[in-house]
DSSP file (Angstrom, degrees, kcal/mol; ACC not computed):
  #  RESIDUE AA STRUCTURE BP1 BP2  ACC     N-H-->O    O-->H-N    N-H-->O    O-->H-N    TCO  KAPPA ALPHA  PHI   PSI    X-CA   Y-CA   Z-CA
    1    1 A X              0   0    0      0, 0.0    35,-0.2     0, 0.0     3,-0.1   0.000 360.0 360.0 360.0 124.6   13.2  119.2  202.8
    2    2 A X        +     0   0    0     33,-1.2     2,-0.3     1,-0.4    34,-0.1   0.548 360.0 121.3  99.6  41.7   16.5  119.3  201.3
    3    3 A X        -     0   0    0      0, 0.0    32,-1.6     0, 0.0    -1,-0.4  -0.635  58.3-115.0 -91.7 152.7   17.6  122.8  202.7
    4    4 A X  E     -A   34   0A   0     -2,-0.3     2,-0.2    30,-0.2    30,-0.2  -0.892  27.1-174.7-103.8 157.6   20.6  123.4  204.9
    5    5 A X  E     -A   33   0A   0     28,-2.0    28,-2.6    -2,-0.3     2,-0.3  -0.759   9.2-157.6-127.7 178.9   20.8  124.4  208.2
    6    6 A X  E     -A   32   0A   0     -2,-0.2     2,-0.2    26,-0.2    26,-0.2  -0.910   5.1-154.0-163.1 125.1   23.4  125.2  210.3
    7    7 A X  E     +A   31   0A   0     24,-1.6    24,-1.3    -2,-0.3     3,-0.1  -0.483  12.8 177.5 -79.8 146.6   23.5  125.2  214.1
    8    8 A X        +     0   0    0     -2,-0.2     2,-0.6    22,-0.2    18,-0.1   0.469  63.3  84.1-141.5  -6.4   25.9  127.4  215.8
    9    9 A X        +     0   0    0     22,-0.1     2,-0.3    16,-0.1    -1,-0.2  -0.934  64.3 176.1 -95.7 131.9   24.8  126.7  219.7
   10   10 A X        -     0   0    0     -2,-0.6    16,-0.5     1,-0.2     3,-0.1  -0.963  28.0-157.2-130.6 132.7   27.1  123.4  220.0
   11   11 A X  S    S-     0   0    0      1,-0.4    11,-1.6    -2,-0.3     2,-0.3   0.873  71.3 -22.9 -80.6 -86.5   27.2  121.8  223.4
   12   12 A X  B     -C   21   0B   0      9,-0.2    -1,-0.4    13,-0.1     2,-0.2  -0.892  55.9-141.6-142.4-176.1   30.8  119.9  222.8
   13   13 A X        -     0   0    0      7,-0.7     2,-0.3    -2,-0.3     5,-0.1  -0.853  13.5-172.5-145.4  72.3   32.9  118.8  219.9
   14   14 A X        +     0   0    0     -2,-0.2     5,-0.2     5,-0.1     2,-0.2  -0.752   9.3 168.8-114.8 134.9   35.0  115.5  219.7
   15   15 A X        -     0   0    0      3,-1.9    -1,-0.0    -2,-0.3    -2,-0.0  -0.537  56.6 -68.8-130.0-145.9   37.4  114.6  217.0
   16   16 A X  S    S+     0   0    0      1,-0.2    -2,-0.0    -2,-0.2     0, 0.0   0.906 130.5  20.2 -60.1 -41.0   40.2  111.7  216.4
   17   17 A X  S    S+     0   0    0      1,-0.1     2,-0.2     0, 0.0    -1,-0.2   0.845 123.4  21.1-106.8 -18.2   42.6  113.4  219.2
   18   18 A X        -     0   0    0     -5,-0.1    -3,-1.9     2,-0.0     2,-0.3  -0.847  54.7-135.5-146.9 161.8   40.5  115.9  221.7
   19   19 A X        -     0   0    0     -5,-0.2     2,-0.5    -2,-0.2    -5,-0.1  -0.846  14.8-163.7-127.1-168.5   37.0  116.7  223.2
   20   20 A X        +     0   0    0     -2,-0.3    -7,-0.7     6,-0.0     2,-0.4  -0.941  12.1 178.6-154.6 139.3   35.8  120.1  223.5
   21   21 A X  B     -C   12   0B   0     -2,-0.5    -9,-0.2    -9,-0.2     4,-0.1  -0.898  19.1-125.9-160.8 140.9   32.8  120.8  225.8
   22   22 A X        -     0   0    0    -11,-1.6     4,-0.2    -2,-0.4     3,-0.1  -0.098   9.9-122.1 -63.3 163.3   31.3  123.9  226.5
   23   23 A X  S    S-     0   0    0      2,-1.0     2,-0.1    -2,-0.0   -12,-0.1  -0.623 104.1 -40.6-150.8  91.3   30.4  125.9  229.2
   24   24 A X  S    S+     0   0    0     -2,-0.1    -2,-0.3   -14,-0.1     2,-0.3  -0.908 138.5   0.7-113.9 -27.3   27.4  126.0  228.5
   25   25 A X        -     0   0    0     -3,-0.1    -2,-1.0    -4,-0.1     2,-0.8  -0.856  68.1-119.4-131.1 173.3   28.3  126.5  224.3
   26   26 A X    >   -     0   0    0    -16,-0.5     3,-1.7    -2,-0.3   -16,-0.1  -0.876  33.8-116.6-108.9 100.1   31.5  126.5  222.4
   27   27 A X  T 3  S+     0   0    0     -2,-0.8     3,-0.1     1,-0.3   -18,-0.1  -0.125  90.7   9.7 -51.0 140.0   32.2  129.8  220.5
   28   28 A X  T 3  S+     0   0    0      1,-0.3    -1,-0.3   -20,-0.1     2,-0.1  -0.039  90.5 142.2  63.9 -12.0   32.4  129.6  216.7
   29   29 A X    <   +     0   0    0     -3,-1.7     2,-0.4    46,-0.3    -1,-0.3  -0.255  23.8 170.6   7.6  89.7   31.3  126.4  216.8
   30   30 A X  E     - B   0  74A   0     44,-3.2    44,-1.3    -2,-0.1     2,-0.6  -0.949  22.0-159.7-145.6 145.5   28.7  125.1  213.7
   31   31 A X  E     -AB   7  73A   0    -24,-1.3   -24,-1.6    -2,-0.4    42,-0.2  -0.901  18.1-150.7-116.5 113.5   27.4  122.1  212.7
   32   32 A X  E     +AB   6  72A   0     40,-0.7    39,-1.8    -2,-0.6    40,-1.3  -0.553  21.1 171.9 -95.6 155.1   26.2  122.1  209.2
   33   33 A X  E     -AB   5  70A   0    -28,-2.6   -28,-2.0    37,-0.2     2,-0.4  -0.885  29.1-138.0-146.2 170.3   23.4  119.9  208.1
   34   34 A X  E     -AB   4  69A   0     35,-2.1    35,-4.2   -30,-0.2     2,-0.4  -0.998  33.5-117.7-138.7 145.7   21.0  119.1  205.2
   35   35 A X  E     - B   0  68A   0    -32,-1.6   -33,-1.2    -2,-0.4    33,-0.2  -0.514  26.0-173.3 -77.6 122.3   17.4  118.4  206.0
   36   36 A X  E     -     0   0A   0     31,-2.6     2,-0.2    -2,-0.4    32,-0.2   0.881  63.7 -49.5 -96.5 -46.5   16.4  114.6  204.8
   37   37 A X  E     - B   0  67A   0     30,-1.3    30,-1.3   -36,-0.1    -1,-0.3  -0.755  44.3-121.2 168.5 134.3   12.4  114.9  205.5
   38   38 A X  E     + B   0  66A   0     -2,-0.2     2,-0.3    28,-0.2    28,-0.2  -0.626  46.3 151.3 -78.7 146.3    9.9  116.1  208.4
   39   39 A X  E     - B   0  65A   0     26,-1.1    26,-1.9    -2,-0.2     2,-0.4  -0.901  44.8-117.5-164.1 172.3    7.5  113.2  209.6
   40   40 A X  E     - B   0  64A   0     -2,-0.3    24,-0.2    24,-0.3     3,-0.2  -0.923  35.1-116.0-137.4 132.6    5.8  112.4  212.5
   41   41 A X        -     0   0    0     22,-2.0     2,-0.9    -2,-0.4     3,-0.1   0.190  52.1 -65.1 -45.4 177.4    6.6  108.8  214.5
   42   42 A X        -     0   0    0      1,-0.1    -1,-0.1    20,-0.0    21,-0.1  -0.651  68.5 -93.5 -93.2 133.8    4.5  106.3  214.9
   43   43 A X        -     0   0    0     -2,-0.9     2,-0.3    -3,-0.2    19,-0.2   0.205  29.2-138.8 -70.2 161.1    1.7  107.1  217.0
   44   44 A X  E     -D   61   0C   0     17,-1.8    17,-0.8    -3,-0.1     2,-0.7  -0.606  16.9-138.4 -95.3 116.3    1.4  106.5  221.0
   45   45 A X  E     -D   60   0C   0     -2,-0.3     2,-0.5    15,-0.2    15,-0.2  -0.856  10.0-156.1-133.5 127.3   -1.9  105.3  222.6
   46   46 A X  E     +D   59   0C   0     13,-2.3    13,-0.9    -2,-0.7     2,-0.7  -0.565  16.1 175.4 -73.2  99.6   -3.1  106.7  225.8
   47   47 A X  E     +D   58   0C   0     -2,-0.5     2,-0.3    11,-0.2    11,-0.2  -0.913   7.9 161.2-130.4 139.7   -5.2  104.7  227.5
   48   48 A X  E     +D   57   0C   0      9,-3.4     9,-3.7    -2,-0.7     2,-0.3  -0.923  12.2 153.6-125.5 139.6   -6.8  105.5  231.5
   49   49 A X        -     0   0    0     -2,-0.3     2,-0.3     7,-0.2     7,-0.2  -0.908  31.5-142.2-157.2 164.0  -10.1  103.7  233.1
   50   50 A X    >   -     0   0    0      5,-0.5     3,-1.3    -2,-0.3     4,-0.4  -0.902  27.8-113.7-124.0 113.5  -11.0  103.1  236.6
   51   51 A X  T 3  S+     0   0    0     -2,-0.3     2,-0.9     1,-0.2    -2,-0.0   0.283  97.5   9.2 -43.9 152.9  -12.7   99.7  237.4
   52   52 A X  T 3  S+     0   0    0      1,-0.2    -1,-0.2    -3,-0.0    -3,-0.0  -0.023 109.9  85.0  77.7 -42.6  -16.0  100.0  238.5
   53   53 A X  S <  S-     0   0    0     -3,-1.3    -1,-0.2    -2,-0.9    -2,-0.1   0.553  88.5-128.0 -23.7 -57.2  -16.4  103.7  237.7
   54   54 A X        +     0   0    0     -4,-0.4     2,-0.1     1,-0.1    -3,-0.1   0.990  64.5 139.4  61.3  67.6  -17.4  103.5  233.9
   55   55 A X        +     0   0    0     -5,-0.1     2,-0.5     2,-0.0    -5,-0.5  -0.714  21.7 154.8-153.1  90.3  -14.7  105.8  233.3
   56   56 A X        -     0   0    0     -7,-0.2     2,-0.6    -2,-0.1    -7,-0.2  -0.752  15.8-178.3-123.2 172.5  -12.1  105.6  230.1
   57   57 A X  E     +D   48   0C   0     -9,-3.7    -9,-3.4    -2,-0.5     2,-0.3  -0.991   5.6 179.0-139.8 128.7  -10.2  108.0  228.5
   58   58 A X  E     +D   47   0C   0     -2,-0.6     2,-0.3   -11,-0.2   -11,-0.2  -0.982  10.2 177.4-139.0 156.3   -8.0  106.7  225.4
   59   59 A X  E     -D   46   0C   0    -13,-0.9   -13,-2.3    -2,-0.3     2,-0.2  -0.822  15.7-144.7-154.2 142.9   -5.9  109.6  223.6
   60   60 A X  E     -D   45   0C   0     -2,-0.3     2,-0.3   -15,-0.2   -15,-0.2  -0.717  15.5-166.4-120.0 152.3   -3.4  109.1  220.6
   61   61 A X  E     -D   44   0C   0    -17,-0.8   -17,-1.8    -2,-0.2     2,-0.3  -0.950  18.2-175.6-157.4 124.1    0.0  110.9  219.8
   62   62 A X        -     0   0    0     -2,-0.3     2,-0.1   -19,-0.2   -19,-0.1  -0.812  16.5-147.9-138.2 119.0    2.1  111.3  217.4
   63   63 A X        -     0   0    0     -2,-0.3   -22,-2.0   -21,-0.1     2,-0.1  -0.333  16.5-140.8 -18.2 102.7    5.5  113.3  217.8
   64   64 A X  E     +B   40   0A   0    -24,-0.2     2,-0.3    -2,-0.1   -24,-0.3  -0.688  28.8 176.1 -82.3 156.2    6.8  115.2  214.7
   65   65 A X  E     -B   39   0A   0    -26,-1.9   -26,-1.1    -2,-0.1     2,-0.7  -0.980  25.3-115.2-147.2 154.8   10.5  114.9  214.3
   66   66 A X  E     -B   38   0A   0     -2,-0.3     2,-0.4   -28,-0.2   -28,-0.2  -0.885  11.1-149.4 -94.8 112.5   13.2  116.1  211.7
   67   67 A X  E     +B   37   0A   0    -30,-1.3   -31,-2.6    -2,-0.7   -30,-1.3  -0.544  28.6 165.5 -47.4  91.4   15.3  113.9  209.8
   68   68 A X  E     -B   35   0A   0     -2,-0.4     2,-0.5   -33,-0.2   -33,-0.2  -0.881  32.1-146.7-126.5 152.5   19.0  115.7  209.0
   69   69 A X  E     -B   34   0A   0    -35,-4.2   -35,-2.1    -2,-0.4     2,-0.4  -0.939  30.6-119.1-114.1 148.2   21.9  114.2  207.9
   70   70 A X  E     -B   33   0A   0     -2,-0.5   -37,-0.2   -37,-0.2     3,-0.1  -0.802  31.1-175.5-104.4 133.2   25.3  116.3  209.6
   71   71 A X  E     -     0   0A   0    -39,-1.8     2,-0.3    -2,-0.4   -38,-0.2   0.698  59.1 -10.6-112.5 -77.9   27.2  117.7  206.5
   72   72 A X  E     -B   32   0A   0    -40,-1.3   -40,-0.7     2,-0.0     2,-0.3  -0.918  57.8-146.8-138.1 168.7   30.7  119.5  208.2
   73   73 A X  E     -B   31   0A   0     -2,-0.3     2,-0.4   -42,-0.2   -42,-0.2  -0.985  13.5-159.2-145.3 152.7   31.2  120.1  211.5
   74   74 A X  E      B   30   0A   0    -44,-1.3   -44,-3.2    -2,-0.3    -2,-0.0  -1.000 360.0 360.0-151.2 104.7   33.4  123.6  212.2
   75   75 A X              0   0    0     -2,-0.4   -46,-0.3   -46,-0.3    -1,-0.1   0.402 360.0 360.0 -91.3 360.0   35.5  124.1  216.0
């Protein structure tokens, strides 16, 4: 948390006058960022039965994801 990163595969690129898209990435491209905080969402519950059966399955999830805030962006 509170590192920067910097991406340099950029898909496309849009500013006030043009967009820019890749094929498949845009050379020289980077999008700098600063890392806000890793977490994980709130969790997912997995639930299966089959009537009659006496058969359930319930299963939980939770997805980590990273938080960045975009810093410069470089075309």
């Amino acid at each position: 948390e509170g590192e920067d990163v910097i991406f340099s595969e950029v898909l496309f690129v849009e500013n006030e006058k043009d967009l820019i898209i890749g094929t498949p990435l845009i050379k020289g491209a980077e999008v700098k960022a600063k890392v806000l905080k890793q977490d994980r969402n709130e969790k997912v519950i997995i639930f299966k039965y089959k009537p009659k059966k006496r058969y359930k399955l319930k299963k939980g999830h939770r997805q980590p994801f990273t938080e960045v805030e975009i810093i410069d962006i470089k075309s």
